[in-house]
C-alpha positions in Angstrom: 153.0 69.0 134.6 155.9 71.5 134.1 159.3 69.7 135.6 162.3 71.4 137.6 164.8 72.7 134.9 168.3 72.4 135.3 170.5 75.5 135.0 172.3 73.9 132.1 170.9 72.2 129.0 172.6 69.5 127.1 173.9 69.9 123.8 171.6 67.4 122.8 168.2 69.8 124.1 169.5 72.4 122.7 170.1 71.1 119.1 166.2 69.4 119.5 165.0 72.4 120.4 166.4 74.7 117.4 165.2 71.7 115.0 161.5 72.1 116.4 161.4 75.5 115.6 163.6 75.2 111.9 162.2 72.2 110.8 161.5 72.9 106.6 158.3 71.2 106.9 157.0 74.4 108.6 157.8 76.4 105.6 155.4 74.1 103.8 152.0 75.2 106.2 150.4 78.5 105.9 150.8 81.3 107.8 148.2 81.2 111.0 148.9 76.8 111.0 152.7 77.5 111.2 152.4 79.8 113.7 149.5 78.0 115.7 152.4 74.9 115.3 154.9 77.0 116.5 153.2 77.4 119.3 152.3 73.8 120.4 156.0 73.2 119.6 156.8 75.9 122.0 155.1 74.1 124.7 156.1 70.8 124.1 159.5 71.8 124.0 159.5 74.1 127.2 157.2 71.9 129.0 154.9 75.0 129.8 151.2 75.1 129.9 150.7 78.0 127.6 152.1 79.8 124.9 150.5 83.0 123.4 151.3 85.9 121.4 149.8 88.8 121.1 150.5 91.2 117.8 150.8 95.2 118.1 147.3 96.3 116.1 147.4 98.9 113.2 147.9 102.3 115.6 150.8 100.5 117.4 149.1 101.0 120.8 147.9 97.6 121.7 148.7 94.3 121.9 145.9 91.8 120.3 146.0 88.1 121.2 146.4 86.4 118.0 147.4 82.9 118.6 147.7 80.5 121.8 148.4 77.0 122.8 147.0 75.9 126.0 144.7 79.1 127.0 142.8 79.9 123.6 140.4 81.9 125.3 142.7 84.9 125.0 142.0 84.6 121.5 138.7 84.0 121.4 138.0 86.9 124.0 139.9 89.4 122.0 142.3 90.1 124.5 144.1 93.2 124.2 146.7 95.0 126.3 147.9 98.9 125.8 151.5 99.2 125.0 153.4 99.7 128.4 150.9 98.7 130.6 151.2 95.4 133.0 153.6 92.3 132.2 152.7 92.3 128.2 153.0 95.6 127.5 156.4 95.9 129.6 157.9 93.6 127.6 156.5 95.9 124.1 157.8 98.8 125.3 161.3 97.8 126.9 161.5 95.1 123.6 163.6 93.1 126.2 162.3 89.5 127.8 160.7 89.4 130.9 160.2 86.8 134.0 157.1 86.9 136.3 156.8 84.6 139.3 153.4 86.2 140.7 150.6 86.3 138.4 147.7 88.5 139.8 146.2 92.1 139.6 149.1 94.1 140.3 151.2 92.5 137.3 148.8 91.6 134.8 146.2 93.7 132.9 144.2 90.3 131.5 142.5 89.1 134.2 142.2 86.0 132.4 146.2 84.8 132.9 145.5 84.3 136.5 141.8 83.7 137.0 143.4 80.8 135.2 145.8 80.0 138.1 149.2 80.8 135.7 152.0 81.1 138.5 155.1 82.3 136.6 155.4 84.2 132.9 158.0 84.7 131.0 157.9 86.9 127.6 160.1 88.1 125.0 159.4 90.6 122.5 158.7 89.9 118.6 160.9 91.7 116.5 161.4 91.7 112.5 164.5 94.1 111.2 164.2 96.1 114.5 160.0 96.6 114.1 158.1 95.5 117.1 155.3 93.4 115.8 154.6 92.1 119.2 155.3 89.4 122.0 155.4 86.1 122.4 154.8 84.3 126.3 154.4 81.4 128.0 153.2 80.5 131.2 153.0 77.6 133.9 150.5 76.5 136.6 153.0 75.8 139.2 156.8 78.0 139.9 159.3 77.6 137.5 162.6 78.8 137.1 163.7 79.5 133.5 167.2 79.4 132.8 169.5 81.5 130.5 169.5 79.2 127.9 165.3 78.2 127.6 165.2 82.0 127.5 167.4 82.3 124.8 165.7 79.6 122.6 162.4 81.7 123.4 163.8 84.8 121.7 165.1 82.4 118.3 161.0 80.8 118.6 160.1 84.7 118.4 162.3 85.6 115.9 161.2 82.6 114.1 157.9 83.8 114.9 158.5 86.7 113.4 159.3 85.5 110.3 156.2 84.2 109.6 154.2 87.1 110.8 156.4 89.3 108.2 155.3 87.1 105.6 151.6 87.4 106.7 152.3 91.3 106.7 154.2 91.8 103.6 151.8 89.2 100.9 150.0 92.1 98.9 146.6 90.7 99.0 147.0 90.0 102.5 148.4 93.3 103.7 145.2 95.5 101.5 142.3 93.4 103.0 144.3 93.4 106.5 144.8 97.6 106.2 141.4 98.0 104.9 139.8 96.1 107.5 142.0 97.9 110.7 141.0 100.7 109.5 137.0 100.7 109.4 137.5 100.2 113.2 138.2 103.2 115.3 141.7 103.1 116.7 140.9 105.0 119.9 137.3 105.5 121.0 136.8 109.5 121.9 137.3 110.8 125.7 133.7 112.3 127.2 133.9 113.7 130.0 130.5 111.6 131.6 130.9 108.9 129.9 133.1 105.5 129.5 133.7 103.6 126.3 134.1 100.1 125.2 134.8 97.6 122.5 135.6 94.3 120.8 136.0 93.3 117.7 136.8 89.8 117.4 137.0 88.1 113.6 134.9 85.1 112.4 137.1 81.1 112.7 138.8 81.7 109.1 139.6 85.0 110.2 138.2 86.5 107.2 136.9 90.2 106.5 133.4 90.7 107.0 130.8 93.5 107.6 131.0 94.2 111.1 131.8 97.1 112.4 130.8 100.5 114.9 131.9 103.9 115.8 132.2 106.7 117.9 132.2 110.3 117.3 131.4 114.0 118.5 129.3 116.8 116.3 129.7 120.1 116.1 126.8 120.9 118.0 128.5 119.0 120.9 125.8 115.6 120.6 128.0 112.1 120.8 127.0 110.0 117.9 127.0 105.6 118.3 126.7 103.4 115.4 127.0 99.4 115.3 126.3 97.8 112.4 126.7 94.2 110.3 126.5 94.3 106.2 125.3 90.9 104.9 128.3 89.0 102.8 132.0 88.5 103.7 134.9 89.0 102.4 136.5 91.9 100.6 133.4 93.1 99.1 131.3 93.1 102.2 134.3 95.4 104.3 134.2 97.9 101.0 130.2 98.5 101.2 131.1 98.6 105.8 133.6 101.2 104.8 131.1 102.9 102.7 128.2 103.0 104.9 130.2 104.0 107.7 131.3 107.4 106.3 128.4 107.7 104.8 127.0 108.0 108.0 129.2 110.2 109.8 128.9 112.9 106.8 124.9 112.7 107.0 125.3 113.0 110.8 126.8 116.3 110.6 123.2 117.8 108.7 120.4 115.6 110.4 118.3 116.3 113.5 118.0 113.0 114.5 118.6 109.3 113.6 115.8 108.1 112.0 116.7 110.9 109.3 120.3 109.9 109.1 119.3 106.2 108.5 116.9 107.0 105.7 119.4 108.7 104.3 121.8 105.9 104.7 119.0 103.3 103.4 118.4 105.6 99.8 122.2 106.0 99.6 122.8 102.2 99.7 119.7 101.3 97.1 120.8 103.5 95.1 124.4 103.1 94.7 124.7 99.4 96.2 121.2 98.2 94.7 122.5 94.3 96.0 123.3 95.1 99.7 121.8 94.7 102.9 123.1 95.9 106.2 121.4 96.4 109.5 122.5 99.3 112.0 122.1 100.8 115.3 122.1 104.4 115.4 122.2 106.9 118.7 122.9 110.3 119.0 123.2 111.3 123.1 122.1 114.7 124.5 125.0 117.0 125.3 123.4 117.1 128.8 124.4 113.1 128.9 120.6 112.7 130.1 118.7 111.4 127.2 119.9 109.5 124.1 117.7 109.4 120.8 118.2 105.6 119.4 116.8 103.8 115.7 117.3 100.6 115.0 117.2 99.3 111.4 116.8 95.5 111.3 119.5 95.6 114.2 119.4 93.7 117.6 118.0 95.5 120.5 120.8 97.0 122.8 121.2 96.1 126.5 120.3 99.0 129.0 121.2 98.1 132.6 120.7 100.5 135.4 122.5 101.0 139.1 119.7 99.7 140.5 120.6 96.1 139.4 117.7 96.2 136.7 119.2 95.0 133.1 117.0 94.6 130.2 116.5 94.1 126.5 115.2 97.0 124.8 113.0 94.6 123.2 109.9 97.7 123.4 111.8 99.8 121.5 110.7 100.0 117.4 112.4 98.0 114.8 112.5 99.3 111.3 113.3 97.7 108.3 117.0 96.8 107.4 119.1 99.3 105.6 119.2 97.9 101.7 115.6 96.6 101.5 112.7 97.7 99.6 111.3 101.3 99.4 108.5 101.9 102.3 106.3 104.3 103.0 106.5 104.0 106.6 108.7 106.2 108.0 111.8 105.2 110.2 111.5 106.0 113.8 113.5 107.3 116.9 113.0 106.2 121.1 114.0 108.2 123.7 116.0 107.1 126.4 116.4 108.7 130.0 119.9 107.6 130.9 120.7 108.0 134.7 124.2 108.2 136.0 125.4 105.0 137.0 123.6 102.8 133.8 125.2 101.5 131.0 124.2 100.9 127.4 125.5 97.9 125.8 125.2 97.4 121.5 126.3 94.6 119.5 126.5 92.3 116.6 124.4 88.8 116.5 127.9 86.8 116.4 127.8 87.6 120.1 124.4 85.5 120.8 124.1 83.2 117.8 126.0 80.5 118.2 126.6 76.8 117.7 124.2 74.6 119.6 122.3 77.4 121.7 119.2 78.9 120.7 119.6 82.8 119.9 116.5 83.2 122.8 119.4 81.7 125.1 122.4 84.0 124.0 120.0 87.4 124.4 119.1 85.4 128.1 122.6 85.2 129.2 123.8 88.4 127.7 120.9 90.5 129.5 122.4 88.4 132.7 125.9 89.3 132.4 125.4 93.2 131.5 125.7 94.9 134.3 126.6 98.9 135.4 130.5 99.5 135.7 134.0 100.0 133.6 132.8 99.7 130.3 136.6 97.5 129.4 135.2 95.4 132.4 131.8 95.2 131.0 133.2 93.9 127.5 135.4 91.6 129.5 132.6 89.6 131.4 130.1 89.9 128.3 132.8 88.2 126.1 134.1 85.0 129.3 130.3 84.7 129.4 129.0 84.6 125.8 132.1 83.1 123.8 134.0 81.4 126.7 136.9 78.8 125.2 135.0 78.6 121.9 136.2 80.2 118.6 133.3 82.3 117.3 131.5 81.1 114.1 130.7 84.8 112.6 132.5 88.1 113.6 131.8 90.0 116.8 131.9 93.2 117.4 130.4 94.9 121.1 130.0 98.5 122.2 129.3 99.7 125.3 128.9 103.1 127.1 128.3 104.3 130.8 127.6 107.3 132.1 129.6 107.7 135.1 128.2 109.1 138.3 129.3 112.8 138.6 132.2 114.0 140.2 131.9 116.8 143.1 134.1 119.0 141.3 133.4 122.8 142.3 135.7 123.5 139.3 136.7 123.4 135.5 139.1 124.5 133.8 139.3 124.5 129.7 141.8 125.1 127.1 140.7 125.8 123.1 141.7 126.9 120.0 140.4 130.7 119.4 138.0 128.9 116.3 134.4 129.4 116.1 134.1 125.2 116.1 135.6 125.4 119.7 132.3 126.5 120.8 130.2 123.7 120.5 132.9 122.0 123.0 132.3 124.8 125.4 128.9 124.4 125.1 128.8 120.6 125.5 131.2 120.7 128.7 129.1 123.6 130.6 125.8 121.0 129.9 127.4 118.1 131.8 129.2 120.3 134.6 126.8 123.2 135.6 124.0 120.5 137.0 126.5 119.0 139.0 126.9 121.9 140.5 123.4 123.0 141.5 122.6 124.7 138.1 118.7 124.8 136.8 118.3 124.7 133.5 117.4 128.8 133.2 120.6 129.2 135.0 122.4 126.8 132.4 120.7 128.5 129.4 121.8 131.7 130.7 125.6 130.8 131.6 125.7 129.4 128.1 124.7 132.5 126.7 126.5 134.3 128.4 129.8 132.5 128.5 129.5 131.6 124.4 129.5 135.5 123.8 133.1 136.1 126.4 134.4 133.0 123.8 133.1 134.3 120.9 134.4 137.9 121.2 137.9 136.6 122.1 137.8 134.3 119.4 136.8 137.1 117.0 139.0 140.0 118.8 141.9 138.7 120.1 144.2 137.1 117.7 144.8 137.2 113.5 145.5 134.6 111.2 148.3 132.9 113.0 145.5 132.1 115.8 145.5 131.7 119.6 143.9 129.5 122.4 141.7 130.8 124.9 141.2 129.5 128.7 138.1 129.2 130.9 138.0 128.3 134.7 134.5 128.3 136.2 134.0 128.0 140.0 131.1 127.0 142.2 130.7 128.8 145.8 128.5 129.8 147.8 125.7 129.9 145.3 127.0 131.8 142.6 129.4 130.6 139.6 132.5 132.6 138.4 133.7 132.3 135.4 136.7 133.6 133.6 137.8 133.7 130.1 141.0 134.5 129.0 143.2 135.1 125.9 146.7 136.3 125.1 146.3 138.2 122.2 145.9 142.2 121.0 142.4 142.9 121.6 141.1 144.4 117.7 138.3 146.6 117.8 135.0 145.5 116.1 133.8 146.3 112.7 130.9 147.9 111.5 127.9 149.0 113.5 125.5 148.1 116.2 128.3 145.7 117.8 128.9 145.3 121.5 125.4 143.4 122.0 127.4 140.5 123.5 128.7 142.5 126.6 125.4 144.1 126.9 124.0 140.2 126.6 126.5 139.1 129.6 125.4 142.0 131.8 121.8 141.3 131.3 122.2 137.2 132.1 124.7 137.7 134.8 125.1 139.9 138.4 128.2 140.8 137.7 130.9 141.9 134.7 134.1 142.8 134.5 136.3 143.0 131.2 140.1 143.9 131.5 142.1 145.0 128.3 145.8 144.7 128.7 149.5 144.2 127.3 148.8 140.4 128.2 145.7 139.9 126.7 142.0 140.3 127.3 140.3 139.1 130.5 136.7 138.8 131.3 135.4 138.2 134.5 131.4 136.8 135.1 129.6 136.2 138.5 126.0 134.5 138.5 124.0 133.7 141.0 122.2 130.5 141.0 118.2 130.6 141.2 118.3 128.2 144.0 119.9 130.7 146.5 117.8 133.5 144.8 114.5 131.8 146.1 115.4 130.2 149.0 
């Protein structure tokens, strides 16, 4: 149990302490045993209960738990705090130690620290030649006052820390595979307005590179595209055909209708050019609407689908087609559709997550389709992960993905800002799906709002400004039955070329009850009024 310090050490603790953390037969382990000794040494000498630290990841905006004494679950959970946020990311972005005597909600982000009853932290940032590579804390179970001096030797057992981290970084073998493998993982998922993102990724005991991975992305015509996915192998090998596969499929994405087409495409590409390779994926492309989302499976695991209405299930009905890698068939890969309700959440993942030592995979997909339940998606990871993987290192890589669609906001208004491009549209398009419904909108009225509004866009995009471009705002209002919308642009209106133009404005006054179109020194300004169909007929 953790003693009551003295304000002073002796001059005998102090030199005991420095040896513990200089000792020459450190410099004999390798990297991740030296600092996992470092740690128990830290602990021994402190007489905390824990001792953690958390390394900044590859885009320097969070802090990943990388090695702890005393409370490996942060490890084993994946654990990550943003930069600047709660008592770990204070002490990354002020780089100056930091003492915490009430462990709970309102201090910590990781709920883990005091679900685990922690009572006082105290950090100190890890530093190499002025970098921030991360932070190194340690905790206790019951109040403790840390003096000057125990802080002091904390900040030498960081920068001693930090040594070894440095090494890790700067060993050429290590630092290719390490960039490599940060970057097949997508540093930021994408903001939806609808929809909340998700993730873990949590490597294998040895820490070595494997074939894990999933991503996130938007298309031009405004659909969200999902992908999970696990190439057979490990090492460097098996995180060069991952790296592969996954641009492979965001570049047949952009020219396929549906998913089952972009994973045939995949499964010729990789027996043709990576004849040996296997991989299995899940593949989804959602609606722009948010209401429906297409989903193929090749070989992969069936997702999670829980609704508000505390049902949570396996997708166990939906078609499974062959792996990605395996032997030409004739039978053709297929899609499901899924209605997606607001309030439900969709939850992928890798078989690392269920398959584990001593428990039948029947039991992991049991106690996974338990734990999945409708809310913040972080939150969602969070519980899957203390449930699943607990205080036990996993076996095989992990990776998790999950996505809810957030009940709609009563927002009578939006308001947009885009670059005067012709891509901009399909964003104009995809936010006027999610946000006219809300707002009472039938789908004639949507179709004819986005008609209506795409043209307004269109013509400032191809009126108002030259090379040197422009942006163009949009506020749409909800009143009374009707929606206004405005569309605005700084630039010198230009008058169109060649003949039969002007069918947009003639479009806009056929689809809406009301037009107005302002040229002047401060640009153009176009004014729309529609009535919905709901207040026509009632």
């Amino acid at each position: 149990m953790p003693r009551a310090v003295d304000t002073t050490d002796s001059a005998e603790d102090r030199l005991r302490r420095i040896e513990a953390i200089t000792d020459s037969t450190l410099a004999h382990l390798g990297v991740e045993d030296a600092l996992q000794e470092l740690l128990d040494r830290i602990r021994d000498n402190l007489e905390v209960d824990t001792a953690t630290a958390l390394l900044l990841d590859s885009a320097k905006q969070h802090l990943v738990a990388t090695a702890s004494s005393g409370i490996e679950e942060e490890v084993h959970q994946g654990v990550r705090v943003r930069v600047g946020e709660g008592f770990a990311g204070r002490i990354a972005a002020e780089r100056e130690p930091y003492v915490i005597n009430e462990v709970s909600s309102s201090t910590v982000v990781n709920p883990l620290l005091w679900r685990k009853g922690l009572r006082t932290l105290v950090g100190v940032p890890l530093l190499a030649e002025g970098e921030l590579l991360g932070i190194l804390h340690v905790g206790t179970f019951r109040e403790r006052e840390f003096n000057d001096a125990e802080i002091d030797w904390l900040r030498l057992a960081a920068d001693r820390i930090s040594v070894s981290v440095r090494s890790q970084l700067t060993t050429t073998e290590r630092n290719a595979a390490t960039t490599l493998q940060r970057s097949l993982l997508p540093t930021e998922l994408p903001r939806v307005p609808g929809l909340d993102f998700g993730s873990r990724y949590v490597p294998g005991e040895r820490l070595d590179i494997s074939g894990d991975w999933y991503d996130v992305f938007t298309l031009p015509s405004g659909r969200l595209c999902m992908a999970i996915g696990d190439v057979v192998g490990r090492g460097l090998p098996a995180a060069m055909i991952m790296s592969r596969i996954r641009t492979a499929v965001r570049a047949y994405a952009l020219d396929c209708d549906g998913p089952a087409e972009v994973l045939t495409k995949i499964d010729r590409h990789l027996r043709h050019f990576e004849p040996e390779s296997m991989a299995t994926i899940a593949f989804a492309m959602w609606e722009p609407s948010l209401d429906q989302v297409h989903l193929s499976l090749a070989g992969h695991l069936a997702p999670v689908l829980a609704t508000g209405h505390g049902d949570s299930r396996l997708l166990t009905d939906l078609p499974v087609d062959a792996p990605i890698g395996v032997s030409s068939s004739t039978r053709p890969r297929r899609t499901a559709t899924l209605d997606i309700g607001h309030g439900t959440a969709l939850f992928f993942y890798t078989d690392g997550l269920v398959e584990r030592r001593g428990r039948p995979i029947e039991d992991g997909l049991r106690l996974l389709r338990e734990t999945v339940r409708p809310g913040p998606a972080e939150v969602v990871c969070a519980e899957v992960m203390s449930a699943l993987v607990g205080s036990e290192a996993a076996r095989d890589d992990i990776a998790v993905l999950a996505v809810c669609r957030q009940e709609p906001e009563s927002n009578s208004s939006l308001e947009l800002e885009i670059d005067a491009v012709p891509e901009s549209l399909a964003e104009v398009r995809s936010e006027l799906r999610r946000w006219l419904p809300s707002v009472g909108a039938s789908e004639d009225d949507v179709a004819d709002l986005l008609i209506a509004v795409g043209e307004a866009v269109a013509n400032s995009v191809e009126h108002a400004y030259g090379p040197q471009g422009g942006t163009v705002t949009l506020r749409l209002e909800a009143g009374d039955g009707a929606v206004e919308v405005t569309v605005r642009d700084t630039g010198t209106w230009r008058e169109a070329r060649g003949k039969h133009r002007g069918r947009g404005t003639q479009l806009m006054r056929q689809l809406c009850d009301e037009l107005t179109v302002d040229h002047g020194e401060q640009g153009t300004r176009v004014w729309l009024r529609k009535l919905l169909s709901k207040s026509e007929t009632a």
